[in-house]
N, C-alpha and C positions, 0 to 999 in steps of 0.2 A: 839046472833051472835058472841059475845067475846069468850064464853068457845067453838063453833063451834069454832071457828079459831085457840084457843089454842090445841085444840086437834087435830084438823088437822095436826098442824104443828108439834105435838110429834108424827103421826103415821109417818111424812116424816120422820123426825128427825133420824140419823143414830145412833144404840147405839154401843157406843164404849166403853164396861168392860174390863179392859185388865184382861189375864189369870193369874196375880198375885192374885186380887180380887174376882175371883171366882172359886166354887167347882167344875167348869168341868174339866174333863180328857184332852177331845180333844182341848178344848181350850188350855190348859196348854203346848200340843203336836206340836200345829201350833202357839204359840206365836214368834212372829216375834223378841220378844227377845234370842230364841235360836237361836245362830249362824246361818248361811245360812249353811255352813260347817257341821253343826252336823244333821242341819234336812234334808241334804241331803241323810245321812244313815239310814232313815226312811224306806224306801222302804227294806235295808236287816232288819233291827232290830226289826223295829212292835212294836215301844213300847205302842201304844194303846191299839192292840191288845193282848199284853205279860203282861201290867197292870190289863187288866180288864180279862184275864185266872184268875191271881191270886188271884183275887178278891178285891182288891184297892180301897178302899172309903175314902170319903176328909177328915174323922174323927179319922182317925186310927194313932195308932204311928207306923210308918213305919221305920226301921235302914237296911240303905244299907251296905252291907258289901265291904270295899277295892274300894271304890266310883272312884279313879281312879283322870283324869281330870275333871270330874263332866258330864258326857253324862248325861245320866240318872237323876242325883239329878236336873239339868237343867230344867226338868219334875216333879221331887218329891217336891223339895223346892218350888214350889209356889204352887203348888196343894193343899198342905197339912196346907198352910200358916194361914187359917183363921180359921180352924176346928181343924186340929190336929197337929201333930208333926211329923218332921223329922229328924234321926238322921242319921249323916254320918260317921262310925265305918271304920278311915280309916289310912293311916300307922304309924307306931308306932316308933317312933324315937331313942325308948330305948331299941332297936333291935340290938342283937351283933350275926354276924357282921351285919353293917345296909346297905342292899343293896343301890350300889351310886345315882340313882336315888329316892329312897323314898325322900330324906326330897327335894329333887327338884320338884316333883309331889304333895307333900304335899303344899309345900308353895301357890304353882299356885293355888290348890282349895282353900285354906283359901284367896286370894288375893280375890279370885272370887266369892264365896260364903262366905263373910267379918260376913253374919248373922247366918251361919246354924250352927248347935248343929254339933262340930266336937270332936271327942272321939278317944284317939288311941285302935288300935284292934292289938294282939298281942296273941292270944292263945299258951297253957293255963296262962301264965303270967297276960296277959289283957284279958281276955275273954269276959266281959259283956258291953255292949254299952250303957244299960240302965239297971234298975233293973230286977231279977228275976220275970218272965211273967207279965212284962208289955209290950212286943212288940205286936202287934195285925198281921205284917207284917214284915218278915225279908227276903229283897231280895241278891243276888246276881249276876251279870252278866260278864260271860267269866273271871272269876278268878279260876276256881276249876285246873287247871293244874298247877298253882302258890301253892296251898296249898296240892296237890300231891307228887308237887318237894322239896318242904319242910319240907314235913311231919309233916304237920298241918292238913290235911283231917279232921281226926276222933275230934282233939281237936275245929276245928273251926264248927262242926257239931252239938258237943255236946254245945257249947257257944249258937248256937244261937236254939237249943232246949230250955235251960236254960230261955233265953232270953224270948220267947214265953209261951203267956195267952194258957192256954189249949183252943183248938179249932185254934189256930192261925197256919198262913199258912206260910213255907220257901219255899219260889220259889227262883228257879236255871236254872238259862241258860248258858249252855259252850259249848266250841268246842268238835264237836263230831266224835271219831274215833270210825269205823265199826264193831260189835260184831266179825267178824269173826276175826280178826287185833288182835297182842299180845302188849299189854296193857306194853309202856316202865313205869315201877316205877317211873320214876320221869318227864315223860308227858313233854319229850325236845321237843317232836314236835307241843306241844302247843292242841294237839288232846286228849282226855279222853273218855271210853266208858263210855256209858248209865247207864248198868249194873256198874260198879264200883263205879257209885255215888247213885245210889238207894241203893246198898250193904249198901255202908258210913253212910247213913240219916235211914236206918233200924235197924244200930246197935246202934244209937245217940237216938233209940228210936219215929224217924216220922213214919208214911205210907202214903204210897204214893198214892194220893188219885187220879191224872189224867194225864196222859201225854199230850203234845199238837207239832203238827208240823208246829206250828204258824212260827217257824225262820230255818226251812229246808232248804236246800239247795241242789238237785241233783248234783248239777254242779258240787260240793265239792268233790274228789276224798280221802281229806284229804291223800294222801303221795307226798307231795310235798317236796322236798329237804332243804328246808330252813324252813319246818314247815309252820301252819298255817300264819307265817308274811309275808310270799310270797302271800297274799294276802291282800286286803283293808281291813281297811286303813290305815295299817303299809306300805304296796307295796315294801319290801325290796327281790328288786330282783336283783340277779346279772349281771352286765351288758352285760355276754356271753346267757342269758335268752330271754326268748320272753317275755314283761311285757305287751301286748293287749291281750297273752292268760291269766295272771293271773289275770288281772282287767277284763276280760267278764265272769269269774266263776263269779267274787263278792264276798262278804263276804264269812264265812267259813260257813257250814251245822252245823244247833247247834238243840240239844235238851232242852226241855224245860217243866222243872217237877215241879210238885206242889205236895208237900209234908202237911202234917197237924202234929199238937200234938193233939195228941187224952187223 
């Protein structure tokens, strides 16, 4: 009758692993330790579904490129915590001139992620985040018009080819302007075509092994006057603006490509 009641009382028993401690995705995804704020933009971003396109397992070394305020490592860093590694290949201080927000955006993610593997990235200067193909994953999200404008494209392409074990996969998600649209060189509307970034990762030596319209967006007409920050969730809209039409588009219409080294 003891072990009957023991066990009874572990099948009521509620278990509570929090998503630091284990290898799930979704756990990792709904931890009630990402901000309310950030897993509100679940619904445009998908990053479940944007993880496991690229093939994401708890084991791999994964280096995020230009990690930002930390959306996404918010998801990588605990994921990754017991099995593998996570690097976050993010601004470079030793950058002349050094735009005035980097070492402001920097400091906030080292505040906030006090534990993660933080590496300045700086192509071709800094190029490697970790050694020569030991990445198993090298991601990137809505930065490819930053490395347009600065003409870093080609060098930040070929860094994280370097970077990548043969077989390893670079997935890219950025804002996307309309194949039929003339491509500004330096991506001020914050928009990039398709075609221009598969061009980039073809010549760096990837193929591109699957598209996905996991973070589409119709709504997205992308030529909005202020660029893509005219909508969430920058919302920099001028106050002669209608701001209830540019918060009902939503985020921006993004493409989202999985590349391989073959």
């Amino acid at each position: 009758m003891f072990w009957k009641s023991v066990i009874a009382s572990l099948l009521i028993m509620p278990l509570t692993v929090s998503a630091e401690t284990r290898s799930d995705l979704q756990g990792a995804v709904e931890s009630e330790s990402r901000p309310a704020e950030e897993r509100a933009r679940d619904v445009y971003r998908n990053p479940y579904e944007t993880l496991r396109f690229f093939g994401i397992e708890p084991d791999q070394t994964v280096v995020e490129l230009f990690p930002g305020n930390g959306w996404y490592s918010a998801i990588l860093k605990p994921y990754l915590a017991e099995q593998g590694r996570f690097v976050a290949a993010h601004f470079s201080l030793e950058r002349e001139p050094l735009p005035p927000f980097y070492e402001r955006v920097l400091a906030g993610y080292q505040e906030r992620f006090p534990g993660a593997e933080t590496v300045p990235f700086n192509p071709p200067q800094q190029a490697e985040a970790v050694a020569p193909g030991e990445a198993d994953l090298v991601l990137t999200f809505r930065n490819i018009h930053s490395w347009l404008r600065d003409g870093q494209l080609d060098d930040v392409f070929a860094a994280a080819h370097s970077m990548l074990r043969e077989g390893g996969v670079f997935g890219v998600v950025g804002h996307r302007l309309p194949e039929d649209r003339e491509q500004d060189p330096e991506a001020g509307t914050g928009y990039v075509k398709e075609s221009v970034v598969i061009a980039a990762a073809e010549a760096a030596g990837f193929r591109l092994a699957e598209k996905s319209e996991i973070n589409a967006n119709p709504k997205d007409t992308a030529d909005h006057p202020g660029g893509v920050w005219m909508l969430p969730p920058q919302s920099r809209v001028p106050d002669d603006a209608d701001a209830q039409h540019y918060a009902a588009i939503g985020e921006s219409d993004r493409f989202t490509l999985k590349f391989v080294r073959d």
